[in-house]
C-alpha atoms as a printed R data frame, in Angstrom:
    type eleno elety resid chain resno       x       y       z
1   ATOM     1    CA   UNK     A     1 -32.633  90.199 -75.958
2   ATOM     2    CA   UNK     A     2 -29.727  91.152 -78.183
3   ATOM     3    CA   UNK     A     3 -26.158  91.393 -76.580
4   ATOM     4    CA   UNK     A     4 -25.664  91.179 -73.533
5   ATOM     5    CA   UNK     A     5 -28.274  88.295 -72.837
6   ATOM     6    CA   UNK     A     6 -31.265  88.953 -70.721
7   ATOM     7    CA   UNK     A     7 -29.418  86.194 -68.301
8   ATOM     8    CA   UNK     A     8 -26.595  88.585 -67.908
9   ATOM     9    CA   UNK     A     9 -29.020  91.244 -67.851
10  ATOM    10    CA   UNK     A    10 -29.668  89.950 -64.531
11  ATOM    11    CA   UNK     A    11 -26.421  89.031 -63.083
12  ATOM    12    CA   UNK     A    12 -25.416  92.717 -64.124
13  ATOM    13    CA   UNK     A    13 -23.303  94.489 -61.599
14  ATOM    14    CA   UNK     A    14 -25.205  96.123 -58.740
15  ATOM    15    CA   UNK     A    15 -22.184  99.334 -58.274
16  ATOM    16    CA   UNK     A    16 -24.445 102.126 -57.637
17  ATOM    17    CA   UNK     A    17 -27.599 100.658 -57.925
18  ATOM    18    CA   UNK     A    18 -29.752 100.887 -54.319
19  ATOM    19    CA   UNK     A    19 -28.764  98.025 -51.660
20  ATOM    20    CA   UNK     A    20 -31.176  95.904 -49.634
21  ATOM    21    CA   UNK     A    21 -29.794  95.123 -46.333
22  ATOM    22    CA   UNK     A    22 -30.746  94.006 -42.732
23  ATOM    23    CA   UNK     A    23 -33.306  91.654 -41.568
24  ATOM    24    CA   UNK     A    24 -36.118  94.496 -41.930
25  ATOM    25    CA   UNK     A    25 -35.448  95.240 -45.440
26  ATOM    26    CA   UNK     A    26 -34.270  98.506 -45.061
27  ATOM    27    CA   UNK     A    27 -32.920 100.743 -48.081
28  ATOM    28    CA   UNK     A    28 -29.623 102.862 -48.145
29  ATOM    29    CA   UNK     A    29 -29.909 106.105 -50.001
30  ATOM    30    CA   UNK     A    30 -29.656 109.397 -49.804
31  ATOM    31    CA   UNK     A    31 -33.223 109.720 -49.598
32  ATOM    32    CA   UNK     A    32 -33.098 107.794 -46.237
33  ATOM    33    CA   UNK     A    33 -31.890 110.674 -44.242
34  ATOM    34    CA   UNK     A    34 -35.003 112.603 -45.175
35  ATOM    35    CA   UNK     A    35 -37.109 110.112 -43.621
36  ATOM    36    CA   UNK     A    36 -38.463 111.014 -40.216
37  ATOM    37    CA   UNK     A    37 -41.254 110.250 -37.885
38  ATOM    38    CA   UNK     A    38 -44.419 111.638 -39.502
39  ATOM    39    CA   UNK     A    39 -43.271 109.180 -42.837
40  ATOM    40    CA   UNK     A    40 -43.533 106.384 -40.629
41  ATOM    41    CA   UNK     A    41 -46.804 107.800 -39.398
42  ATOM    42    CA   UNK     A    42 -48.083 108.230 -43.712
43  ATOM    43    CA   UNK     A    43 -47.229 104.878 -44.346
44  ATOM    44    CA   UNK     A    44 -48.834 103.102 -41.025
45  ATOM    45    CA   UNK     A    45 -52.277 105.157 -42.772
46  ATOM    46    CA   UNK     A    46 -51.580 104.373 -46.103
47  ATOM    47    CA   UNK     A    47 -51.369 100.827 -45.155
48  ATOM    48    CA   UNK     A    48 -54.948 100.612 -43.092
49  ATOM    49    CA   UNK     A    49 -56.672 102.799 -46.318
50  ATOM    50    CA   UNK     A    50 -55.068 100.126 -48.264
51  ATOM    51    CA   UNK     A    51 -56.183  97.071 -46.423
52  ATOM    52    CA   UNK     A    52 -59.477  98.379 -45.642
53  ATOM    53    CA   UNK     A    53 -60.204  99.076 -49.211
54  ATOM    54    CA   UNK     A    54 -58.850  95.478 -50.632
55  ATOM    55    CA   UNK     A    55 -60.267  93.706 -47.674
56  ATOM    56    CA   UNK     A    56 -63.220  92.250 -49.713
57  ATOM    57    CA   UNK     A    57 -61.103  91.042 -53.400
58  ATOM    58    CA   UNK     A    58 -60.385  87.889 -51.241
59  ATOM    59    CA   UNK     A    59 -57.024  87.933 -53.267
60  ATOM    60    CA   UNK     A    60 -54.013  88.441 -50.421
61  ATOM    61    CA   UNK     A    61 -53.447  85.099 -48.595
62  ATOM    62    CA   UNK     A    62 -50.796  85.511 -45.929
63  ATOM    63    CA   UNK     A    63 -47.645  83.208 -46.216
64  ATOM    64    CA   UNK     A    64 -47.717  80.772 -43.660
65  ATOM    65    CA   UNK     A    65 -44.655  81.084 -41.288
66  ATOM    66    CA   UNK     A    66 -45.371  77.977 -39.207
67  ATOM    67    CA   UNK     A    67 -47.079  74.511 -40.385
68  ATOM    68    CA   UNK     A    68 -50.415  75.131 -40.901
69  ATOM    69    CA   UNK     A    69 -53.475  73.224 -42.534
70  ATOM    70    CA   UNK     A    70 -54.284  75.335 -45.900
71  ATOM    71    CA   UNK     A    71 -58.313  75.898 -45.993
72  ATOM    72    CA   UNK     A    72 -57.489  75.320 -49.942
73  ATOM    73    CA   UNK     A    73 -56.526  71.759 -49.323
74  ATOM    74    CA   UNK     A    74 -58.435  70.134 -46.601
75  ATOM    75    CA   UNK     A    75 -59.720  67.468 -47.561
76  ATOM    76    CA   UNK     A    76 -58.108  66.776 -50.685
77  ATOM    77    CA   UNK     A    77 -56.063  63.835 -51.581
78  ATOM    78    CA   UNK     A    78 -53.131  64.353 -54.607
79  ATOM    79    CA   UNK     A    79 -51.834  68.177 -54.922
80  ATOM    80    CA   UNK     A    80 -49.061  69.547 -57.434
81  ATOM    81    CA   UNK     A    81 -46.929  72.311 -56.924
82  ATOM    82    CA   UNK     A    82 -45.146  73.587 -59.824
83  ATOM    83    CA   UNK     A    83 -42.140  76.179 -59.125
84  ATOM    84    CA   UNK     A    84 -40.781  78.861 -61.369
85  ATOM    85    CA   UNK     A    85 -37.597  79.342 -63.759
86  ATOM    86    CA   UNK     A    86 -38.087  81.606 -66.362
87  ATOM    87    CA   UNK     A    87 -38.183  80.372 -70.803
88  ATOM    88    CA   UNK     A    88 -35.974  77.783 -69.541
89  ATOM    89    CA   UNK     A    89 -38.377  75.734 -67.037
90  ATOM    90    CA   UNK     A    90 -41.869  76.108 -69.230
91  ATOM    91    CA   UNK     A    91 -39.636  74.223 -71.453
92  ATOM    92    CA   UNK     A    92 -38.481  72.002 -69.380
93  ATOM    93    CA   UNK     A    93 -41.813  71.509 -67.951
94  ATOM    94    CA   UNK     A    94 -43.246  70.861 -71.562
95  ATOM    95    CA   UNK     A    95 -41.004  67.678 -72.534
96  ATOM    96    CA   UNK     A    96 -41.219  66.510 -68.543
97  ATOM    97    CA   UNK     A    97 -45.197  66.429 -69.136
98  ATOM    98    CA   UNK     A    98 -45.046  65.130 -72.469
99  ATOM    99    CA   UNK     A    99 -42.612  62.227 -71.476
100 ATOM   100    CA   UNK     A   100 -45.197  61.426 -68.072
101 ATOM   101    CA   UNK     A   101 -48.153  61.541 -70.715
102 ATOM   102    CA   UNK     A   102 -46.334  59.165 -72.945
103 ATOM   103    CA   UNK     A   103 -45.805  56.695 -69.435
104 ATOM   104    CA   UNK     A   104 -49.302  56.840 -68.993
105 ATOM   105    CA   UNK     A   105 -49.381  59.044 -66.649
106 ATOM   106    CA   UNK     A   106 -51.841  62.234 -67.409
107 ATOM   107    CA   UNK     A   107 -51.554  65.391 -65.306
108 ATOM   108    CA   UNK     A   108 -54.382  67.054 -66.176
109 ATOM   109    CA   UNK     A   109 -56.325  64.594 -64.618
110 ATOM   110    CA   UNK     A   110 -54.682  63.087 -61.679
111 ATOM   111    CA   UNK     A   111 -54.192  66.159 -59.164
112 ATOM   112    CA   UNK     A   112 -57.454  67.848 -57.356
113 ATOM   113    CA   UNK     A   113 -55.156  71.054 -56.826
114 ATOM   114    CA   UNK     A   114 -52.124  72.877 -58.945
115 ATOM   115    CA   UNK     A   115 -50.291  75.409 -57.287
116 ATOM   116    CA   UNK     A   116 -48.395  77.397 -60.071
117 ATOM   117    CA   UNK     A   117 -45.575  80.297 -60.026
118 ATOM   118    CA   UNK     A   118 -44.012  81.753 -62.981
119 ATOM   119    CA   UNK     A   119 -43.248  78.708 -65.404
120 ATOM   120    CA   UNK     A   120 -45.324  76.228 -62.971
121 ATOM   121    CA   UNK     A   121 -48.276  79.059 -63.501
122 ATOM   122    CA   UNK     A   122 -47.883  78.621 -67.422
123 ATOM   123    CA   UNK     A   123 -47.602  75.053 -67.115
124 ATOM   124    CA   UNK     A   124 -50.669  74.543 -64.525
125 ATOM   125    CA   UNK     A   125 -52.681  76.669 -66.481
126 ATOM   126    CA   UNK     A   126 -51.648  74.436 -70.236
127 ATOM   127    CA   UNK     A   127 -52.358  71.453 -68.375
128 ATOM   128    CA   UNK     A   128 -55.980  72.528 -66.563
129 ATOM   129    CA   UNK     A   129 -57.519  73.916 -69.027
130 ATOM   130    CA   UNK     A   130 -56.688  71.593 -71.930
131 ATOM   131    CA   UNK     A   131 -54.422  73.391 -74.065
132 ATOM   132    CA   UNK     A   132 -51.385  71.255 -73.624
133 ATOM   133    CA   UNK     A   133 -52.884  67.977 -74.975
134 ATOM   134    CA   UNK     A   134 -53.412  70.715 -78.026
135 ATOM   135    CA   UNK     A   135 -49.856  71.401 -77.985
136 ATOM   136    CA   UNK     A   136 -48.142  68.087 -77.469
137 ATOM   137    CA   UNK     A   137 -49.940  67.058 -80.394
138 ATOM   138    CA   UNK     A   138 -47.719  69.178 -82.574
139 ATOM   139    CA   UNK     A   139 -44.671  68.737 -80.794
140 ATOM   140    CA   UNK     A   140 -42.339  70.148 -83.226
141 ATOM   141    CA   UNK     A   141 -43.523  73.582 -82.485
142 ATOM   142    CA   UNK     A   142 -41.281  73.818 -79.634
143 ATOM   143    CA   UNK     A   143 -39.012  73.836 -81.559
144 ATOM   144    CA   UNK     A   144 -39.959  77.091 -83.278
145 ATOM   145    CA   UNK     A   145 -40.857  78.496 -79.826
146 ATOM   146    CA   UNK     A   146 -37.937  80.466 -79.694
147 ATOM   147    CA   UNK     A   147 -38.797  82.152 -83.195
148 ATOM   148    CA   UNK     A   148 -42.596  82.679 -82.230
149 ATOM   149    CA   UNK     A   149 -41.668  83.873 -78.489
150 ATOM   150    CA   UNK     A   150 -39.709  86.560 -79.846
151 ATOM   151    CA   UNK     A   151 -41.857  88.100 -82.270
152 ATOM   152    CA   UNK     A   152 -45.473  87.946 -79.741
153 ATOM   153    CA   UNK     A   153 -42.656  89.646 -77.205
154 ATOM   154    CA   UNK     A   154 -39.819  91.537 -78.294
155 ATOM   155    CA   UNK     A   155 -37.477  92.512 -75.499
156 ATOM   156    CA   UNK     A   156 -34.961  95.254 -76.105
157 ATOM   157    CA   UNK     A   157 -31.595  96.458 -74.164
158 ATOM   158    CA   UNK     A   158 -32.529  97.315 -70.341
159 ATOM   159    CA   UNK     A   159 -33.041 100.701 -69.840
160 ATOM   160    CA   UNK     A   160 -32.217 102.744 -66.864
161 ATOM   161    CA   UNK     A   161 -35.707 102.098 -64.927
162 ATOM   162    CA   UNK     A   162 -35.502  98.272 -65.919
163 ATOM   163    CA   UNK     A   163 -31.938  98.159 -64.440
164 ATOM   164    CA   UNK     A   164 -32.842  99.745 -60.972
165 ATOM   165    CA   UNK     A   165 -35.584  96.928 -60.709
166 ATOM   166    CA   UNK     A   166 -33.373  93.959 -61.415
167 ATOM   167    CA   UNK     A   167 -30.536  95.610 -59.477
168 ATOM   168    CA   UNK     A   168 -32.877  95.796 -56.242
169 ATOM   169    CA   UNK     A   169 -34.483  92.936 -56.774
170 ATOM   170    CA   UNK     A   170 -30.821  91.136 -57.247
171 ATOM   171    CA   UNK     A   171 -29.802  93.077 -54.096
172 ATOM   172    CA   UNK     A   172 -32.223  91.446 -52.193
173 ATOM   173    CA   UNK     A   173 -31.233  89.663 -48.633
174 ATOM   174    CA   UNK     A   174 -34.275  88.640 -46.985
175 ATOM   175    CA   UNK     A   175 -38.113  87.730 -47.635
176 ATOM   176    CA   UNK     A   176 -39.816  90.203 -45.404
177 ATOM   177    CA   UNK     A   177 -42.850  92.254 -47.017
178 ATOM   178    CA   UNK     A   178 -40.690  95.123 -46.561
179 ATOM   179    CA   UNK     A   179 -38.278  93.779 -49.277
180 ATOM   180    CA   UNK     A   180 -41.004  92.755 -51.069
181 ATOM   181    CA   UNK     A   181 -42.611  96.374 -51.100
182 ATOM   182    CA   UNK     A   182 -39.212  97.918 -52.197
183 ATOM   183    CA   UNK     A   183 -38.710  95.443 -54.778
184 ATOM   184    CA   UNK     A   184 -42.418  96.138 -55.698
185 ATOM   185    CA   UNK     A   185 -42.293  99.600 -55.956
186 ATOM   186    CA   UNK     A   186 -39.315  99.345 -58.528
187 ATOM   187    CA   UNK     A   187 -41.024  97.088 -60.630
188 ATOM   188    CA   UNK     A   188 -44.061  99.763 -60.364
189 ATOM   189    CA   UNK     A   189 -41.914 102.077 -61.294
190 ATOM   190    CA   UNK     A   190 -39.435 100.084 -64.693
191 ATOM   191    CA   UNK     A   191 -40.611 100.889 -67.789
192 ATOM   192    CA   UNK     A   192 -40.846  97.793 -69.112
193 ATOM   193    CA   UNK     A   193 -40.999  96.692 -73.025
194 ATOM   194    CA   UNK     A   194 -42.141  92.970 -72.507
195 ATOM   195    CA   UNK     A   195 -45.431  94.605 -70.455
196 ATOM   196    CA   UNK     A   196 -49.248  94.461 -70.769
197 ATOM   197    CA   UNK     A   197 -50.614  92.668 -73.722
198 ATOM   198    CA   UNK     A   198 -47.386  91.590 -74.556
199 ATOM   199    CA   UNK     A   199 -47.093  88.996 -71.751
200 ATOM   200    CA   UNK     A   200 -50.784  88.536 -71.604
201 ATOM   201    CA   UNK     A   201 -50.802  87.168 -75.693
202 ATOM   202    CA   UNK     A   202 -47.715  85.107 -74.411
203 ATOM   203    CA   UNK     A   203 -49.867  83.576 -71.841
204 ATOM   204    CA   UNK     A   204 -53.160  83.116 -73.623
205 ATOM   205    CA   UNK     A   205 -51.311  81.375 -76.359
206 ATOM   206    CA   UNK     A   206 -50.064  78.667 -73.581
207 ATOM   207    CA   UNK     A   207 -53.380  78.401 -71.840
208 ATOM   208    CA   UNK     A   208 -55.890  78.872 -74.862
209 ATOM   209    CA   UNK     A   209 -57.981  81.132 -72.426
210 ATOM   210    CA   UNK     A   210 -60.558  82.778 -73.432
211 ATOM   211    CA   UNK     A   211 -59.949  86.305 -71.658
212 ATOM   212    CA   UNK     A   212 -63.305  86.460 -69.918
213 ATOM   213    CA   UNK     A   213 -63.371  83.650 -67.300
214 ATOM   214    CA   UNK     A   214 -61.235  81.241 -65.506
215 ATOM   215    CA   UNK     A   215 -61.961  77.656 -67.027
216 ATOM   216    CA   UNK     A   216 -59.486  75.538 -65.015
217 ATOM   217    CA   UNK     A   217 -61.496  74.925 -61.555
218 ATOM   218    CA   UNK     A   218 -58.230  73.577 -59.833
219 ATOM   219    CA   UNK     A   219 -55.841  75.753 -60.626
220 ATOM   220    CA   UNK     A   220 -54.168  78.218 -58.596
221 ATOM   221    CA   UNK     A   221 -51.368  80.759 -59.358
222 ATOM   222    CA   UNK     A   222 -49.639  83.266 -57.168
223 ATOM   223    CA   UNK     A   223 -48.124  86.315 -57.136
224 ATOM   224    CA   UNK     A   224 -46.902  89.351 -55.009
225 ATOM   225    CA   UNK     A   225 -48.684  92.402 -54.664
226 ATOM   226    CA   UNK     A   226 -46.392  95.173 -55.690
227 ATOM   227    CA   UNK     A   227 -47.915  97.625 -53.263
228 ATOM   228    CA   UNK     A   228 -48.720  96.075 -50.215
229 ATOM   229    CA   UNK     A   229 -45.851  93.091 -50.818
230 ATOM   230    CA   UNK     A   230 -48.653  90.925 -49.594
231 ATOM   231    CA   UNK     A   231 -48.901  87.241 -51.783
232 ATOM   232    CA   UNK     A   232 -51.927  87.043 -54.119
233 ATOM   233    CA   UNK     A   233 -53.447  83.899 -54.777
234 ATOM   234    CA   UNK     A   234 -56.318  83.155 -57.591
235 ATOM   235    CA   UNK     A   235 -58.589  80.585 -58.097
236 ATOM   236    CA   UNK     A   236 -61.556  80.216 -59.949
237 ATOM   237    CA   UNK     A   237 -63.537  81.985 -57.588
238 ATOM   238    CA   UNK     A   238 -61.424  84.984 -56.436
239 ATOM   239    CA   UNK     A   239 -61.375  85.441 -60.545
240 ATOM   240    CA   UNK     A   240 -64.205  85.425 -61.390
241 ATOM   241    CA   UNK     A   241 -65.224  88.188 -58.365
242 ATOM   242    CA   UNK     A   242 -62.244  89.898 -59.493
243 ATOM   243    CA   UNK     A   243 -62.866  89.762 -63.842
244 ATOM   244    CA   UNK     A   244 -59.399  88.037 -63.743
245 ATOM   245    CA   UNK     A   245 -58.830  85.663 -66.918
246 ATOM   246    CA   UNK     A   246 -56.587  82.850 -66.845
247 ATOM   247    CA   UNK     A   247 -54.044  84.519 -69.120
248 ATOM   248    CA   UNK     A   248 -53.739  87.541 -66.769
249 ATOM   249    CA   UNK     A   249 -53.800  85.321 -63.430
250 ATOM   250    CA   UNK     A   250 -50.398  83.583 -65.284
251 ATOM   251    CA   UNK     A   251 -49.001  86.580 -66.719
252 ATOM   252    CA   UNK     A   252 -49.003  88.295 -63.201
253 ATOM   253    CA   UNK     A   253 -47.181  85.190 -61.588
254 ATOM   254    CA   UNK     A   254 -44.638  85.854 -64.462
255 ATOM   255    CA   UNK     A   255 -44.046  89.405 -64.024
256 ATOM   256    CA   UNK     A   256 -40.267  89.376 -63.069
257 ATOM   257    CA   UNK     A   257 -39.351  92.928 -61.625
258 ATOM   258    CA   UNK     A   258 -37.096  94.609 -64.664
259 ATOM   259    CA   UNK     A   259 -38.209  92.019 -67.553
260 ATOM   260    CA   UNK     A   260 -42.269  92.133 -67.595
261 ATOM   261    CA   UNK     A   261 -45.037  93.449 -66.409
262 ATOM   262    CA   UNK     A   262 -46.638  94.124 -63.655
263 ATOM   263    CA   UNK     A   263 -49.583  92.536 -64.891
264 ATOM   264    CA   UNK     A   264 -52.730  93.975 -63.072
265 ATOM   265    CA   UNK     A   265 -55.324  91.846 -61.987
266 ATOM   266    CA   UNK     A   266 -58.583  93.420 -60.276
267 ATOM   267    CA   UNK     A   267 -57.297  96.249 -58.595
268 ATOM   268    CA   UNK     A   268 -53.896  95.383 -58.055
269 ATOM   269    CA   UNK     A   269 -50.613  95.383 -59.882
270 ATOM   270    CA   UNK     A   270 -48.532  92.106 -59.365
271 ATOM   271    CA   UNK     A   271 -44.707  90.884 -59.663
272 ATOM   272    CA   UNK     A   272 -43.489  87.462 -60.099
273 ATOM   273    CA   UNK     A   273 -45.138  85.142 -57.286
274 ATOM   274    CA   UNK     A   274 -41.190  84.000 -56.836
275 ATOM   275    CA   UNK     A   275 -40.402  87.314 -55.522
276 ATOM   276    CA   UNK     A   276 -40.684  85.810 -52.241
277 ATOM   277    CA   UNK     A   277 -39.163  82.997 -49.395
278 ATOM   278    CA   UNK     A   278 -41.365  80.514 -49.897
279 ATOM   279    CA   UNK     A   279 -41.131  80.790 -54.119
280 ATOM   280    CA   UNK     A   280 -43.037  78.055 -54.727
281 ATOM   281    CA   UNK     A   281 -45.872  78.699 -52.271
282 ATOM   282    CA   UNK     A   282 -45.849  74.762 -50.963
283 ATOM   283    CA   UNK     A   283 -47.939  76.135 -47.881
284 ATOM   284    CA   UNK     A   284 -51.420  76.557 -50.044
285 ATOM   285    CA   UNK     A   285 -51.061  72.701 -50.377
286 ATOM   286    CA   UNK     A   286 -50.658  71.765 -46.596
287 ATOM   287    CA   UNK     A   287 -53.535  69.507 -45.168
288 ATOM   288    CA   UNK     A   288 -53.645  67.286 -48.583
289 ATOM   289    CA   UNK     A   289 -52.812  63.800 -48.230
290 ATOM   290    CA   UNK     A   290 -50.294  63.472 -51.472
291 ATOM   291    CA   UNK     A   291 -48.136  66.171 -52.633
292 ATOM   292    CA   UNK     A   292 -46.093  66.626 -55.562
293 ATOM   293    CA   UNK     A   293 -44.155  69.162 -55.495
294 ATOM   294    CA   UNK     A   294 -41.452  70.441 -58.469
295 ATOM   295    CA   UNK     A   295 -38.599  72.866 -58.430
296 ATOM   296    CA   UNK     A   296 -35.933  74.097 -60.430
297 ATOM   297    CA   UNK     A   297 -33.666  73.973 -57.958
298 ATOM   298    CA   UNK     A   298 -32.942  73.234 -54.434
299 ATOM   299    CA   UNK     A   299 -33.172  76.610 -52.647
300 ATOM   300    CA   UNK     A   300 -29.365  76.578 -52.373
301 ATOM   301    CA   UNK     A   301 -28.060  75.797 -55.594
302 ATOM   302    CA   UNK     A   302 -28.819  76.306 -59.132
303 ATOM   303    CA   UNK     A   303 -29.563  79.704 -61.595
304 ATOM   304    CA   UNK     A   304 -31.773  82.583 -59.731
305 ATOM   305    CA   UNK     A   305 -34.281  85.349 -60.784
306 ATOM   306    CA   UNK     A   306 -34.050  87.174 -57.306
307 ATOM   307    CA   UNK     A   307 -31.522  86.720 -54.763
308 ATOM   308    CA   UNK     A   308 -34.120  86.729 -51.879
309 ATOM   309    CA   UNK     A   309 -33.101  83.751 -49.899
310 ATOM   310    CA   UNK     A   310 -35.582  80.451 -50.846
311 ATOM   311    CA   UNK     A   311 -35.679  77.903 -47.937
312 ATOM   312    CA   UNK     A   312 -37.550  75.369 -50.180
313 ATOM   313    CA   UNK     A   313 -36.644  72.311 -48.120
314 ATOM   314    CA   UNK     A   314 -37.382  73.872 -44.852
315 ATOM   315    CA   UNK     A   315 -41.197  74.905 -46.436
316 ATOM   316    CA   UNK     A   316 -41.692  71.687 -47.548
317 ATOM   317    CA   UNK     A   317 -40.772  70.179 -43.893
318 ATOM   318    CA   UNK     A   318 -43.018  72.371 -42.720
319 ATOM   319    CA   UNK     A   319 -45.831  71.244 -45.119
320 ATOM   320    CA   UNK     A   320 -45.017  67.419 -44.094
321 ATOM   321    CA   UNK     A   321 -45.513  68.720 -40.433
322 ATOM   322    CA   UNK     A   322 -49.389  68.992 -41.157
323 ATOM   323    CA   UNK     A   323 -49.288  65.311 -41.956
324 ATOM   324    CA   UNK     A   324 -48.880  65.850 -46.041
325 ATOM   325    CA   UNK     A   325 -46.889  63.509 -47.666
326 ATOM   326    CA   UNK     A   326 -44.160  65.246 -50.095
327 ATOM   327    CA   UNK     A   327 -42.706  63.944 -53.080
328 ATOM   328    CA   UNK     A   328 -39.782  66.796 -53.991
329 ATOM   329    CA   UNK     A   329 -38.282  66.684 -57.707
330 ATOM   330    CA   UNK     A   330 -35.536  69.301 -58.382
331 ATOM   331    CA   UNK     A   331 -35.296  69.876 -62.133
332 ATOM   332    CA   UNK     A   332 -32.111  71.516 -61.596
333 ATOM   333    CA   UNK     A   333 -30.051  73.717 -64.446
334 ATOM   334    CA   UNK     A   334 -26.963  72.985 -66.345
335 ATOM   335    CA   UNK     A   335 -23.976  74.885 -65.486
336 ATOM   336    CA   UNK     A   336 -24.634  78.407 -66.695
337 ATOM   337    CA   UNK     A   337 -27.999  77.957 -68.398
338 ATOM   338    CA   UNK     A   338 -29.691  81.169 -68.669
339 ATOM   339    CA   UNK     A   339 -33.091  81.470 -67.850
340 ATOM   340    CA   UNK     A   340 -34.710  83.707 -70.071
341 ATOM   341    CA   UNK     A   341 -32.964  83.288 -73.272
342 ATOM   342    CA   UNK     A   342 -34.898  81.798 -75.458
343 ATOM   343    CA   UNK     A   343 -32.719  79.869 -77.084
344 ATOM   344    CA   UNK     A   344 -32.453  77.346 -74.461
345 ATOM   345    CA   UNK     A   345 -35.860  75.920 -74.843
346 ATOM   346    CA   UNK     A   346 -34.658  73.015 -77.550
347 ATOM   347    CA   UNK     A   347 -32.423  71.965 -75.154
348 ATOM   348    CA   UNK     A   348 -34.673  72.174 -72.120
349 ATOM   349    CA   UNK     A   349 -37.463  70.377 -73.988
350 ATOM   350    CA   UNK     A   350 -35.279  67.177 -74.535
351 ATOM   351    CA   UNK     A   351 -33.771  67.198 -70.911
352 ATOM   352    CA   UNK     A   352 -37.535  67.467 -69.125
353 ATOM   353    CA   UNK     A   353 -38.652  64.802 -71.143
354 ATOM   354    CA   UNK     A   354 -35.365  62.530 -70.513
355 ATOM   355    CA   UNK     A   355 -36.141  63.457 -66.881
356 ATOM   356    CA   UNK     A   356 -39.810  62.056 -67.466
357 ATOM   357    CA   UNK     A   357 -38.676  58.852 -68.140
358 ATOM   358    CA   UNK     A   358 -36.528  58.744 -64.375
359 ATOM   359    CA   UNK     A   359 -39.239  59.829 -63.033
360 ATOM   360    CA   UNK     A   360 -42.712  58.022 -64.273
361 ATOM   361    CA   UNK     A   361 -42.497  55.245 -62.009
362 ATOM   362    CA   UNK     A   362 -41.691  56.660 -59.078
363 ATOM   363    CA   UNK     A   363 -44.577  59.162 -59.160
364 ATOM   364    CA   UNK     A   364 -47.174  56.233 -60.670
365 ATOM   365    CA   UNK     A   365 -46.081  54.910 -56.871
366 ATOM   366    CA   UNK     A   366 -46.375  57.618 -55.033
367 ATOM   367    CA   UNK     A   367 -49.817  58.547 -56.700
368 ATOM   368    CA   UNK     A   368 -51.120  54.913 -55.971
């Protein structure tokens, strides 16, 4: 994005844009006041046409409030979790794999399950289906990234849709599926630039899918259902019932309200699996012996794509109250990094692969 900077984009000023408030999600507008009781009674029908007809995609999986066992990992032994972070983290996430491959340590192979959102979906994805040892080998192209990123998806001033779905979704106060719906509904409604095949070459490019099938049997990516605000999960065998390719399954967990997509996938149009209070979705890997689980940031501190509260360390305690062992890396940002500019990836590159080396040993141990 030209001047001002898609990072500023999203720190814009929210004056006059609609305001998320209350535990319940509730909107203030003038187009409150015209609400009354038969609305309530449309959308209480609108919602049982809606689940009855989506009962059978197998896609929604409700986020767990409490600890509870995930049916996706019993049984299983080492689980990853990769969070999200815009242009910024893939790159990070890039030189942080590249320096663990480099330590011996492959992560293609190791974990039975990958949980990704956003830039963990991309990453997953690269790493599961064999496209990243494909990459690494020409490392330098990162450094061209920037260059290539821009021309496969061109991104252009906001325009006045675009700004009323950042502005709600940066007006955000709580994770309820209300909130989620609004915020939903406003990225149904932006007309976005970076949208459709756009995103989707972005993502093919990363995951070398073939756009017919789902090749990476253990990986996982999320993302919110812009209608319903219910979390949509896919794996191998909800995409392949649902047609869903890799590339779209990632693209979807990308689709930041304002900057990209939705992406649809089956029957239903998706945000940015972040776009929620438990962003990195550490609840699908409850139940597994081992897992590792990366963020780029803490919950509390650190750059944001949504200001929806993220109680990261309080879903992870509640994933090590099934009896899962955790091992937590926060990435973390430097001091005014922005996101989605593309320019940062250089930079993030070299400081995910200086990370790698901190961390190699410690996760050799904690994979032992």
């Amino acid at each position: 994005m030209t001047q001002p900077s898609r990072r500023n984009f999203l720190k814009a000023s929210t004056a006059g844009a609609v305001a998320i408030a209350g535990a319940s999600g509730a909107i203030t507008t003038t187009a409150q006041a015209q609400v009354n009781a038969s609305d309530s009674k449309m959308a209480i029908k609108a919602n049982e046409i809606s689940q009855k007809l989506f009962a059978d995609d197998g896609l929604a999986i409700p986020i767990a409030t409490k600890p509870t066992v995930s049916p996706l990992a019993t049984g299983l032994d080492r689980t990853m979790v990769l969070g999200g972070g815009g242009e910024y983290y893939i790159a990070w996430y890039c030189g942080f794999f590249h320096g663990l491959l480099e330590a011996g340590l492959d992560m293609a192979k190791i974990p039975e399950m990958v949980v990704g959102t956003s830039a963990g979906s991309y990453m997953g994805s690269s790493l599961l289906s064999g496209e990243f040892s494909r990459l690494r080998t020409e490392f330098e192209f990162f450094g061209k990234f920037p260059e290539i990123f821009a021309k496969i998806a061109p991104v252009t001033k906001p325009n006045i849709s675009q700004q009323r779905a950042d502005q709600i979704n940066m007006s955000a106060t709580d994770g309820s599926i209300e909130t989620r719906k609004i915020i939903g509904h406003a990225a149904l409604a932006a007309n976005n630039k970076l949208n459709g095949d756009h995103i989707e070459k972005v993502a093919a490019f990363l995951t070398g899918d073939s756009k017919t099938d789902w090749p990476a049997s253990r990986m996982y990516t999320t993302g919110v259902d812009c209608y319903t605000g219910e979390r949509v999960v896919v794996g191998q065998k909800t995409a392949r019932k649902n047609n869903i390719p890799l590339a779209h399954g990632t693209a979807a967990s990308s689709s930041l309200p304002g900057v990209a997509g939705p992406t649809l996938l089956g029957q239903r149009y998706i945000m940015d699996g972040g776009i929620c209070s438990n962003p990195a979705h550490v609840d699908l890997v409850a139940g597994s012996k081992r897992a590792l689980v990366i963020t780029l940031t803490d919950g509390v501190t650190g750059a944001i794509l949504t200001t929806i509260p993220h109680p990261i360390a309080q879903n992870i305690k509640d994933v090590e109250a099934t009896g899962t062992k955790v091992k937590w890396i926060v990435a973390g940002t430097p001091q005014g990094v922005d996101l989605l500019d593309p320019k940062q990836i250089a930079a993030a590159l070299r400081t995910g692969y200086d990370r790698a080396k901190v961390e190699a040993a410690k996760i050799k141990e904690f994979w032992a």
